[in-house]
VOPAGU-2260 file (C-alpha; in pm, 1 decimal, decimal comma):
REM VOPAGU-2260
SITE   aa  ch    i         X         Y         Z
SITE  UNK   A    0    6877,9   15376,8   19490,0
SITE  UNK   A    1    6794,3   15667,1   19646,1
SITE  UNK   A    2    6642,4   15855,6   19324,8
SITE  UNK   A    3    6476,3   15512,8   19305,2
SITE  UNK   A    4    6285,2   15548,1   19650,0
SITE  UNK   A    5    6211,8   15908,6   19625,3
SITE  UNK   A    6    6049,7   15815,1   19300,8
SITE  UNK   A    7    5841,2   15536,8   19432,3
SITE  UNK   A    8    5724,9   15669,5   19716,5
SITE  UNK   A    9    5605,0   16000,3   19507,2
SITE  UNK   A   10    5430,4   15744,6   19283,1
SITE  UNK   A   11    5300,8   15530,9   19554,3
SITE  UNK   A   12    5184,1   15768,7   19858,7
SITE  UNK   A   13    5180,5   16176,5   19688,6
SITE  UNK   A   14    4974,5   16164,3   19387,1
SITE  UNK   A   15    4646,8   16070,6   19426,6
SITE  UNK   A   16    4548,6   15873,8   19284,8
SITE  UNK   A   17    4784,7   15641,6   19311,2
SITE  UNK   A   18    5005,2   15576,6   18991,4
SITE  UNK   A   19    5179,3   15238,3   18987,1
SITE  UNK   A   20    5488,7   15275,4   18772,9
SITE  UNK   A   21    5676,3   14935,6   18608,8
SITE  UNK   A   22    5986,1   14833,2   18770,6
SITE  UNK   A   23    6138,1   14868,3   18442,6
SITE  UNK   A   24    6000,5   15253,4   18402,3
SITE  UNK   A   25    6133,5   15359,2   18796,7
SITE  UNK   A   26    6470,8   15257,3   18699,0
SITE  UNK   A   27    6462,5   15483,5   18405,5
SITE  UNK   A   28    6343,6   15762,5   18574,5
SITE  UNK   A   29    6570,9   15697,4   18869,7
SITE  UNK   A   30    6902,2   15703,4   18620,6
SITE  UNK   A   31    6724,7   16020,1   18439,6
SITE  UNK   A   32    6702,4   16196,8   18797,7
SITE  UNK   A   33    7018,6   16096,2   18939,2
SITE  UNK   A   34    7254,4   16218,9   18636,3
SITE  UNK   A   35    7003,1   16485,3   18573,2
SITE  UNK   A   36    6927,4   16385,8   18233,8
SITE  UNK   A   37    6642,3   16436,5   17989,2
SITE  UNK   A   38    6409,2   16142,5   17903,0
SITE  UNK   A   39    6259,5   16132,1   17554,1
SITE  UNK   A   40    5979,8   15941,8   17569,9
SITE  UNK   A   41    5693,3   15897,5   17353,9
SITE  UNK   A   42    5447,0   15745,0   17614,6
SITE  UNK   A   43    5274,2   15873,1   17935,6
SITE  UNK   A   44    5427,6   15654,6   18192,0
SITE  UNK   A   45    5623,4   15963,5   18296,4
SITE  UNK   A   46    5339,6   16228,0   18290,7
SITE  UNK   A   47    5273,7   16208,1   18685,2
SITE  UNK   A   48    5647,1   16291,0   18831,7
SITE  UNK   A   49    5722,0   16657,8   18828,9
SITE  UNK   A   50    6063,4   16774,1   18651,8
SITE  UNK   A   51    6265,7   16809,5   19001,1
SITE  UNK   A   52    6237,1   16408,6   18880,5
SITE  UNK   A   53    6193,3   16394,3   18539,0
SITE  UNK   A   54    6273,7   16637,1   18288,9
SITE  UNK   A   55    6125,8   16503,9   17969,9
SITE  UNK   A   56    6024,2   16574,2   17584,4
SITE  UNK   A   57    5756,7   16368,3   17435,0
SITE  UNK   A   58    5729,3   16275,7   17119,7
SITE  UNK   A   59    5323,1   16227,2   16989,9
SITE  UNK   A   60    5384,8   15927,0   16747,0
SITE  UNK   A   61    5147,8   16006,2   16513,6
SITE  UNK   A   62    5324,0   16353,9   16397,0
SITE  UNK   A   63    5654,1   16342,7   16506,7
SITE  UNK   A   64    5666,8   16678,2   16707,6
SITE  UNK   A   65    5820,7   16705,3   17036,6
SITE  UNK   A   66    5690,9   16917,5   17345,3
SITE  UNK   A   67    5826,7   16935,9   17692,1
């Protein structure tokens, strides 16, 4: 809950603008930055939080390569 908050209120009140994420997407970076995980991901939803939340690799769909 408490990655959860952190998370939201990042989203919500420190980047500017604004950057609403889904309910579904703050619980997945919440797990991700409480067990200190990587997220693969091959969308931007993530872009916005810096890796102290979210370390992640995306995947461009279109090529199949990977970059951090």
């Amino acid at each position: 809950m408490e990655a959860y908050a952190e998370i939201d209120y990042f989203s919500e009140k420190v980047v500017k603008p604004a950057c609403q994420m889904g309910k579904n997407d703050m619980w997945i970076a919440a797990t991700v930055a409480s067990l200190n995980l990587w997220l693969l991901t091959t969308d931007a939803d993530f872009d916005h939080l810096p890796e102290r939340y979210v370390k992640r690799a995306k995947i461009e769909v279109k090529t199949g390569e990977t970059r951090n």
